[in-house]
C-alpha positions in Angstrom: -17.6 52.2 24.1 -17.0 52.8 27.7 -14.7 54.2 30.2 -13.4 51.4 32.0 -11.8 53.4 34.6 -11.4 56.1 36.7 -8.6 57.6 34.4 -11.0 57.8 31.2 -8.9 59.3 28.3 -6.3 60.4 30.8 -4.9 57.4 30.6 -4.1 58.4 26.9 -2.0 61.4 28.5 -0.5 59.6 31.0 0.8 56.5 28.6 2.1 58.9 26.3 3.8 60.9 28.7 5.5 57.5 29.9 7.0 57.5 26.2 9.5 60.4 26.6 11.2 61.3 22.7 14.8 63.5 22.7 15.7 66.2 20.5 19.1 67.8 19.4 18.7 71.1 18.7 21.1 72.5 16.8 21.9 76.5 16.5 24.6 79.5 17.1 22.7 80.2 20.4 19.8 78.4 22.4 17.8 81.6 22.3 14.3 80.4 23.7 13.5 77.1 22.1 14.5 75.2 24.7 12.8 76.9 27.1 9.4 76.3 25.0 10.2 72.5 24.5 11.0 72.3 28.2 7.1 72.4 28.5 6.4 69.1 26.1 7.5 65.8 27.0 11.2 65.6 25.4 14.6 65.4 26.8 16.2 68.4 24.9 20.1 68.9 24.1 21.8 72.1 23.1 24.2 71.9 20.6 26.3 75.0 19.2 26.8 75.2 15.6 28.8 77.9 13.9 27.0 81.2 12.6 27.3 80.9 9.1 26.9 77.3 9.2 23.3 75.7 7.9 19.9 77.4 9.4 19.1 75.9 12.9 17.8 72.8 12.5 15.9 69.6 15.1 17.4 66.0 15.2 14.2 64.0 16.7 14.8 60.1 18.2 13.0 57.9 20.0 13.8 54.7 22.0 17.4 55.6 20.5 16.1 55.3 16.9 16.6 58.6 14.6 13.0 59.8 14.0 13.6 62.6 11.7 14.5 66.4 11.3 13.0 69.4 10.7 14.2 73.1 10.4 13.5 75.0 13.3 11.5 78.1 11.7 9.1 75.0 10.5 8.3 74.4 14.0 8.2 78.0 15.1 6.0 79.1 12.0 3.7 76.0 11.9 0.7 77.5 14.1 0.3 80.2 11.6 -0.6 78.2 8.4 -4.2 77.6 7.9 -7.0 76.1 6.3 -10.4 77.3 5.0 -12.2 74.1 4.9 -11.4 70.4 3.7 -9.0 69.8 1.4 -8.0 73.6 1.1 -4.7 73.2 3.3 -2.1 75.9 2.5 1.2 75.1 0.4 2.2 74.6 4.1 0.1 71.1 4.3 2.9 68.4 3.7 5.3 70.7 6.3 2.6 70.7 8.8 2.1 66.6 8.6 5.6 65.9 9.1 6.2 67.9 12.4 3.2 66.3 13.7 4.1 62.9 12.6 7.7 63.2 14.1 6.3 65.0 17.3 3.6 61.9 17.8 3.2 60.4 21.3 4.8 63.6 22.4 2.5 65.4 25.3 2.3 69.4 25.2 1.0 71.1 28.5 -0.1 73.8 26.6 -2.0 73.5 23.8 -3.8 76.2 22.0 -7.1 75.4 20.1 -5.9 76.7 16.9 -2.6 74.5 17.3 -5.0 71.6 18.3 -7.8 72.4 15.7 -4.6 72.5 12.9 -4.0 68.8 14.0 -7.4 67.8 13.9 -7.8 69.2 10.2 -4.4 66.5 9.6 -5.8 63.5 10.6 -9.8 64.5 9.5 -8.0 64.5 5.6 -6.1 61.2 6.7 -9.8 60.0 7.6 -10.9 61.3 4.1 -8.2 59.7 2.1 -8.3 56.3 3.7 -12.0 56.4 3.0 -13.4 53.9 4.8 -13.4 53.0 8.8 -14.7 54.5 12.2 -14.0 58.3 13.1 -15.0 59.5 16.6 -15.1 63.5 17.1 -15.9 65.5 20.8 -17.3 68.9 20.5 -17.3 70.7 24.1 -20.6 72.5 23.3 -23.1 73.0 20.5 -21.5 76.1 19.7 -17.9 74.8 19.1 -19.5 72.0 16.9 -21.6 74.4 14.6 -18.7 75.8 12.4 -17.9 72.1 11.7 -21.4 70.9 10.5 -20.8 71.4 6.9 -17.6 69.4 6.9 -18.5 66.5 9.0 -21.4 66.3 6.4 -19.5 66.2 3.9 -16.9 63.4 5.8 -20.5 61.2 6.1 -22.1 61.8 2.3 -19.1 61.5 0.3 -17.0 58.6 2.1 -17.8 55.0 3.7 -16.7 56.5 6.7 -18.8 55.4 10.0 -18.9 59.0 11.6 -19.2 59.8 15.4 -19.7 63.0 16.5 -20.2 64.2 20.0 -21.3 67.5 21.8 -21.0 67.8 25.0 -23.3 70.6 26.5 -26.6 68.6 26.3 -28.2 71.1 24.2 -30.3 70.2 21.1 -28.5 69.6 17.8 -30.2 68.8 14.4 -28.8 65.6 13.2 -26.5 65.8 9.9 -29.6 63.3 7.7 -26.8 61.0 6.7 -27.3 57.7 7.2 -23.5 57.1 8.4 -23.5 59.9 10.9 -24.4 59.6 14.1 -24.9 62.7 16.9 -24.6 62.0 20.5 -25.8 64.6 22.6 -26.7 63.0 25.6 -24.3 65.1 28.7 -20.7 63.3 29.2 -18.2 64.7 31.7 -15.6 63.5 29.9 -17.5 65.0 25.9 -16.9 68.3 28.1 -13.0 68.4 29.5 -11.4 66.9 26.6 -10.9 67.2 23.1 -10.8 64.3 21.5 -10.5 62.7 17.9 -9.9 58.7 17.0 -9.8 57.0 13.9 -9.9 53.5 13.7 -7.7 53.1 10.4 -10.6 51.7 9.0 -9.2 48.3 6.5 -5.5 49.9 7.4 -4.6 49.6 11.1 -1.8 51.2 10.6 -3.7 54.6 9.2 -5.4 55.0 12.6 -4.8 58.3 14.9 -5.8 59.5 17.8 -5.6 63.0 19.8 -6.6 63.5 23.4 -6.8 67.2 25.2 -7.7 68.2 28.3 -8.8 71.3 29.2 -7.0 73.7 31.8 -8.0 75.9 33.9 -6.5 79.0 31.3 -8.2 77.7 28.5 -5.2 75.8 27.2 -5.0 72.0 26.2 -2.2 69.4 27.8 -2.6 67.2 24.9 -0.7 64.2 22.9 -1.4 63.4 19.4 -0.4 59.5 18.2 0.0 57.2 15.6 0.4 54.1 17.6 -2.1 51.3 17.1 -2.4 49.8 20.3 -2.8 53.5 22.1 -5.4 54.3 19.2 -6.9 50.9 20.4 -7.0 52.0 23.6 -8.2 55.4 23.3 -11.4 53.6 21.3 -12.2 51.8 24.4 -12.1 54.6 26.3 -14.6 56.5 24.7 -17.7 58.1 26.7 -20.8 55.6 26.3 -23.1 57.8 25.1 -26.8 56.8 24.0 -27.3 59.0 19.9 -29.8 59.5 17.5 -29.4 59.3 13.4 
């Protein structure tokens, strides 16, 4: 693994962003929606429905095609749902994956960590349920990785999963003791600006994921979550080269 340019996993922002997605918006008044969506990489149209019509509601395309729909409380409500741990996702769980499934290879200039940590818990249980494959995690510091000890464990002893993990601040960390889990810990630039997760798909291509984040200046993330192989491909070669220890 290696940057192989200047860009690093920019390039991941910067190829996503090329892939701009449209939504229809549908409602009795625009309110501020559009304003917030104004901020992500979509072309967004108004549309004016009657008041007592349905509830306002998203029409999502790309490259022309119809992508899918989803009510607009969904999207508005989504960054309160939580989860406790693995597998403990809230009756909100199959909500939450399809509005980040239909909002793939969309980039968002500003990311929270709790809306970015709620998309990493998606495709960490997409890691778990395929089983099997190569999953690469960046921690900015020692601290921000500590919370998620137990569960990476737990990714390591109970799947076939080839884990990654990666902290960024140079400080010691106790390896996990699992013989598929490997800590890098040796100081990245890159390990420190960006959050990152990839999955390879393991024996499924088509299963793999990848989310990129950089961090701003405010603390925010501009980051892009996808689903397409060949950017998952590309985010895998883009990877810090790190030296770790089992």
């Amino acid at each position: 693994m290696a940057s192989d340019d200047a860009a690093g996993l920019r390039a991941i922002l910067d190829a996503a962003e090329r892939r701009r997605k449209s939504v229809t918006y549908y409602a009795p008044e625009a309110g501020d929606l559009i304003e917030r969506l104004d901020t992500r990489n979509l072309d967004v149209e108004f549309r004016a429905i009657p008041p007592r019509g349905p509830e306002p509601f998203l029409i999502v395309r790309a490259g022309g095609q119809f992508r899918g729909a989803m009510p607009v409380e969904a999207l508005r409500e989504h960054v309160g749902w939580s989860r406790n741990r693995r597998g403990e996702m809230d009756e909100h769980s199959e909500a939450y994956a399809i509005i980040v499934e239909l909002l793939d290879d969309t980039v968002f200039a500003s990311l929270s960590k709790r809306q970015l940590l709620l998309t990493v818990r998606e495709f960490e249980d997409r890691a778990w349920r395929v089983g099997n494959g190569v999953l690469h995690t960046g921690f900015q510091s020692a601290t921000a990785f500590a919370p998620q000890r137990g569960l990476y464990r737990e990714l390591a002893a109970e799947t076939a999963l080839d884990v990654h993990i990666y902290v960024a601040d140079g400080e010691r960390v106790e390896p996990l003791d699992e013989p598929n889990a490997t800590l890098h810990t040796e100081p990245a630039e890159e390990i420190g600006r960006y959050w990152f997760l990839v999955f390879d798909g393991g024996e499924e291509r088509e299963q793999g994921v990848a989310l990129v984040a950089e961090q701003r200046p405010d603390e925010t993330f501009r980051g892009v979550w996808t689903y397409d192989p060949d950017l998952v491909d590309r985010a895998l070669s883009l990877l810090p080269s790190v030296d770790g220890d089992r």
